[in-house]
Each structure stands twice: as C-alpha cells, then as structure tokens.
C-alpha positions in Angstrom: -66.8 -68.6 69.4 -66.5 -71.8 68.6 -67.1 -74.6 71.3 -67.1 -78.6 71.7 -69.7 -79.9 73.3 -71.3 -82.6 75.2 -75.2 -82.8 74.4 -77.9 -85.7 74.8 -80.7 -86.2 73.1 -83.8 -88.9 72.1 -83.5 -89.8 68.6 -85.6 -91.0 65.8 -84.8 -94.2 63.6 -87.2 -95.1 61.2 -88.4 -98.7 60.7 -86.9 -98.9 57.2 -83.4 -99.0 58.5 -83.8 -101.0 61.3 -81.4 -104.2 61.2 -78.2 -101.9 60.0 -75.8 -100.4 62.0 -77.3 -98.4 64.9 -74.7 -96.2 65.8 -74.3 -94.7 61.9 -78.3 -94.1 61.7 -78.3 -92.3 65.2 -75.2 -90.5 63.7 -76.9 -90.0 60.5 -80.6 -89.1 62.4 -79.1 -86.7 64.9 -76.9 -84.6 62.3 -80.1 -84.6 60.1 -82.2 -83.4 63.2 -79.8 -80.9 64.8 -77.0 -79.6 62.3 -78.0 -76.1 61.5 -80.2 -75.3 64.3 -80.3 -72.7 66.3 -80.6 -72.7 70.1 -80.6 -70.1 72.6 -78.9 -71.6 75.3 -76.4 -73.4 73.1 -75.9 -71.4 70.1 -75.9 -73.0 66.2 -74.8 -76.2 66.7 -72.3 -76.5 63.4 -71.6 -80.3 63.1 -72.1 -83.6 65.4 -68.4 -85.2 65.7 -69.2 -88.6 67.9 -72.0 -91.0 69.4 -70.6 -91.3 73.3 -73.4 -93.3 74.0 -76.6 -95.0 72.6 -78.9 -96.7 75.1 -81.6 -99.2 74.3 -84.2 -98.6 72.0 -87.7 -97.9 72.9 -91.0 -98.3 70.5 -93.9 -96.4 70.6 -97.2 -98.1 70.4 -98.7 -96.4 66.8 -95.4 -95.7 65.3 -92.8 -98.4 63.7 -89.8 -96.0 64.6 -87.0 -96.9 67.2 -86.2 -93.9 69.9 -82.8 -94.0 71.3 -81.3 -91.8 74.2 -78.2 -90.5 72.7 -75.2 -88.9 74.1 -73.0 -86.8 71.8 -70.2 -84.3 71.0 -71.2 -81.2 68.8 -69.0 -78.2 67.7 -71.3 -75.3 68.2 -71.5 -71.7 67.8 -71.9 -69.3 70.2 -71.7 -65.2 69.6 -70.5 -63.7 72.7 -70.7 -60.2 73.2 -67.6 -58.1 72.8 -65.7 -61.0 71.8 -63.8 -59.6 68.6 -64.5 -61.9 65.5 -62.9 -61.7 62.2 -65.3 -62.2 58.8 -65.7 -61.6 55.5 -68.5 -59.1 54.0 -71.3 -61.2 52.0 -73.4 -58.3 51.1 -73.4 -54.4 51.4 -77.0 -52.7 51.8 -77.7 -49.0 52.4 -77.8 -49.3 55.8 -75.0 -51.5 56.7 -72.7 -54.6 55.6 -73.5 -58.3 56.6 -70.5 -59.9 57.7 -70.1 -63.9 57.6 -68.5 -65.0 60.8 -69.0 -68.3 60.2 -72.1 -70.5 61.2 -74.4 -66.9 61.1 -73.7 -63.6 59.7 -73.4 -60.3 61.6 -74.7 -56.8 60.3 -72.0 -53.5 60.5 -74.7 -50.9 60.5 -73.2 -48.1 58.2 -73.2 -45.9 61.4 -71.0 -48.2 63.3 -68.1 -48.4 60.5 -65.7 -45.6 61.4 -65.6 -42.3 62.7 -66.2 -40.5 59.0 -69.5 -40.8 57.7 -70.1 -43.7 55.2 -72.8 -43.5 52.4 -73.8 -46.6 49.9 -72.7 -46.2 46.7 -75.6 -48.5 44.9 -74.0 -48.2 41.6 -70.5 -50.2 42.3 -72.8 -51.8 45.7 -70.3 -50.6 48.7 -70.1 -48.5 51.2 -67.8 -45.2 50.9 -66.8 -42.7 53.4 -67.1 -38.9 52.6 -63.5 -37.4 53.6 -61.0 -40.5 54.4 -61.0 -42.2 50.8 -62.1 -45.4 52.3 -65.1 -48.6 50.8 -66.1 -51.4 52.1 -67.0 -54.0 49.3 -68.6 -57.7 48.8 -65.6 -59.9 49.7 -63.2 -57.4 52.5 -61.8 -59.2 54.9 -62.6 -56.9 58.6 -62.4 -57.9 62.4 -65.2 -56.3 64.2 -66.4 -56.7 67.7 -69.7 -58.2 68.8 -71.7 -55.9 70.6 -75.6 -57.0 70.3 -77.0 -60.7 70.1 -80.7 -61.8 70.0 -81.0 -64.9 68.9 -84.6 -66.5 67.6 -85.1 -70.4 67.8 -88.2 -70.4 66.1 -87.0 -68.2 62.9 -83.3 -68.9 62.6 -83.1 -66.0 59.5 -84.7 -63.2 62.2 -81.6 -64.2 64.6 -79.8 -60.5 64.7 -75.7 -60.1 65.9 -74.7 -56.6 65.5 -71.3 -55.2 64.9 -69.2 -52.7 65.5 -65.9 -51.5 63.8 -65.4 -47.9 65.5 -62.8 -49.2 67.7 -58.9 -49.3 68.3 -57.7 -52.6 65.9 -60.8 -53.3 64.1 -61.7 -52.6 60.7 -60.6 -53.7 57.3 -57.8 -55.4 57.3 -56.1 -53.1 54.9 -56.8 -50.3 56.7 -55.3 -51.9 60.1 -52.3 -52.9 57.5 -52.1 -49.1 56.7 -52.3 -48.3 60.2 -49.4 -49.8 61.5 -46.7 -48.6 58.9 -44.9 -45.2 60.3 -46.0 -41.9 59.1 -43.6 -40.9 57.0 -44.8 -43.9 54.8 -47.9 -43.0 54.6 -47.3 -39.3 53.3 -45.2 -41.3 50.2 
C-alpha cells in the first residue's frame, strides 16, 4: 500500500553548494539520501514530494558541510499482510514467479499458484499446470494476496514478501476473466 507521509530528518549539504538555494539542495540531498531505502518501520520510501520545513543550519567543527533539520512529505511503501495487490510477473524460476508490485517484488512460490499442481517449463521459462491447461509467463498481469513480509534494512535485495494466489478472485487476470463468463460459454 501506498502511503503519504510526514518524516523529519538531519540533512547533509556539502560546502560546494553552499550560497544557492537551500531548499532545492535539501530537496535534492534528502531524495539522494533516502529515495529507494528500505525501512522497517516505514516501508520503501518511493519519492520525497515537499520540504515543510528547513531550520537553521548547523556546522560541524572538522567538516565544511551544512546539517539542516528537515521536515518532509514522502510517498512510501508499505506491504501489508493480506492486503490483496495487483502486479505483473518479472521473472518465472522453478520454484516460483516474482511478481513486481511496485516499489519491491513479491515471490508466488509455485506451490501457492492454484489448486492443480504447476511445474516450470525451462524451455519456453513459465510455469504450467499438469490437468487445467493453464501458464504463468514473464509479463501476466495477476492479483495475489500478501501473506508473508520480512523486511531487511541492511540488505534491501534479501527483503522477502510472499504471495499467494490459491484464493477466491486472485489469479491471472485471464483466468478471473474466464471465471466470471457462465458455463455454457465456457463449454463453447
């Protein structure tokens, strides 16, 4: 899920851009600093939007730099367990599919697909089941459901959201299309 939010933080300037605008280098400092970092408490934290407040400056005896108390509004993300997220698949592996759901990607493992057993298929790379004539394939749209988060500030890459798709309306989105048209259809 997606969130705004209000955040504060002590920011570096460095001396070479002192005397130009304050606000755009604490802008420009903070997005370098923060944009694309992961936080356990407040999730990836996706883009700063606006400087709320700068207060004055403070230098540090040994270092040139400018520190500045900032407050700020950030759009973050936060995986929540069993919310129900909608993604595209990035990769298919033999264990499972990693789904983008937008600032992190989540893994299907193969077992938590559907109700038929899937196997990989390594030759066309995607994931078929055995009886119901369905794949899952680099670039299928699916809504799945969040149902394990462990998040790792120090190693953002070992950060792990699991999936599931074994439940009423989730799946790929063909297959929910097919789903929904009567039975008689179906049989044509």
């Amino acid at each position: 899920m997606y969130k705004k939010m209000k955040l504060a933080d002590t920011i570096r300037v460095a001396p070479d851009l002192l005397g130009k605008d304050v606000n755009e280098n604490v802008k420009n400092a903070l997005r370098k600093k923060l944009e694309g970092r992961i936080d356990k408490e407040i999730g990836a934290i996706v883009a700063i939007t606006q400087i709320d407040k700068i207060g004055e400056g403070h230098i540090l005896v040994g270092d040139g730099a400018v520190y500045y108390d900032a407050m700020f509004e950030a759009i973050v993300f936060v995986p929540t367990i069993q919310e129900v997220i909608e993604g595209e698949i990035v990769e298919t592996v033999d264990f499972g599919a990693f789904i983008s759901i937008g600032a992190m990607d989540g893994l299907l493992h193969v077992s938590q697909v559907t109700d038929d057993f899937m196997s990989y298929d390594g030759k066309n790379g995607r994931l078929v089941s055995k009886t119901g004539g369905r794949s899952l394939a680099e670039g299928d749209k699916v809504r799945a459901r969040i149902v394990a988060v462990s998040i790792n500030e120090r190693d953002p890459r070992e950060s792990k959201i699991g999936l599931t798709m074994r439940q009423h309306s989730l799946g790929k989105f063909e297959w929910l299309e097919e789903a929904k048209k009567p039975s008689a259809e179906k049989e044509q």
